[in-house]
C-alpha positions in Angstrom: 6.8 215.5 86.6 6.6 219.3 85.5 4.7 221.8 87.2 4.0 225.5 86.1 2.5 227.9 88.1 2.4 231.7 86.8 1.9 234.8 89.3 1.1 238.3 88.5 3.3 240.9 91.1 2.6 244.6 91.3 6.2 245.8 92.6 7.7 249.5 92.9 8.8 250.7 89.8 7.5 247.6 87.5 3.5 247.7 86.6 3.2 244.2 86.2 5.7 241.0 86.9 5.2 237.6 85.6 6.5 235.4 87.9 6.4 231.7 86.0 7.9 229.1 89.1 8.5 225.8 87.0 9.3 222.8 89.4 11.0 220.2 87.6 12.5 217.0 89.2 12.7 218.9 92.1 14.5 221.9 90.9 12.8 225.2 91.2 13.5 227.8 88.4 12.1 230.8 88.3 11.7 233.2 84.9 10.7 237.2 85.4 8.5 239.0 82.2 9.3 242.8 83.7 7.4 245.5 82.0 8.4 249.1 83.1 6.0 251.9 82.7 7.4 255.0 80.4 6.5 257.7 79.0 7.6 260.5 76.4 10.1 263.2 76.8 11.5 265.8 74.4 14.9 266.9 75.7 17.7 268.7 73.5 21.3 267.3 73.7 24.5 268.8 71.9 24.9 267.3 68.4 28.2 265.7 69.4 27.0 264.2 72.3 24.1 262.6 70.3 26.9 261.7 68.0 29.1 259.6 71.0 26.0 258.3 72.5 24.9 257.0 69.0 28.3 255.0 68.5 29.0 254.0 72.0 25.4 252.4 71.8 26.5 250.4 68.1 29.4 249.5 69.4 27.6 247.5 72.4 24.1 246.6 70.5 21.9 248.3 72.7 19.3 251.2 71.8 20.4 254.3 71.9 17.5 255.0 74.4 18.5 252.3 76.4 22.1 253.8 76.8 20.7 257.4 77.4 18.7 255.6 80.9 21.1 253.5 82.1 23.6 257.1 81.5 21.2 258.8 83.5 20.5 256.3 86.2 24.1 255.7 86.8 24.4 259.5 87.3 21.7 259.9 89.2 23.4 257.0 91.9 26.6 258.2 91.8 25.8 261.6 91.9 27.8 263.2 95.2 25.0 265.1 97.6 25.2 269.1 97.6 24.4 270.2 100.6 
């Protein structure tokens, strides 16, 4: 027997998350639809940074916006306090 039941989570930086729990012989597996909230920013970068960024991100099939957040949220963890 198969049984779905789908839950809508409100959760820090997520607006919504799908939650689909599907119990199946008696295994529980659980699938997550995350949808981040973003907006629009203009910034100005170096042309041969834009140039790096833009191969690194071919070379590992990802967006070139998705490299440029996960750059800046790695720097942003890692970055060493001033104080």
């Amino acid at each position: 027997m198969e049984h779905h039941d789908t839950y809508m989570v409100s959760s820090g930086r997520y607006t919504s998350i799908f939650i689909c729990v599907i119990i199946k012989r008696g295994v529980i597996k659980l699938f997550e639809i995350k949808k981040t909230s973003s907006s629009n920013k203009t910034i100005r970068m170096p042309d041969s940074l834009i140039e790096k960024l833009e191969r690194l991100a071919a070379k590992n099939d990802i967006s070139f916006n998705q490299l440029v957040i996960q750059c800046c949220e790695y720097a942003i963890e890692n970055l060493v306090s001033q104080n």
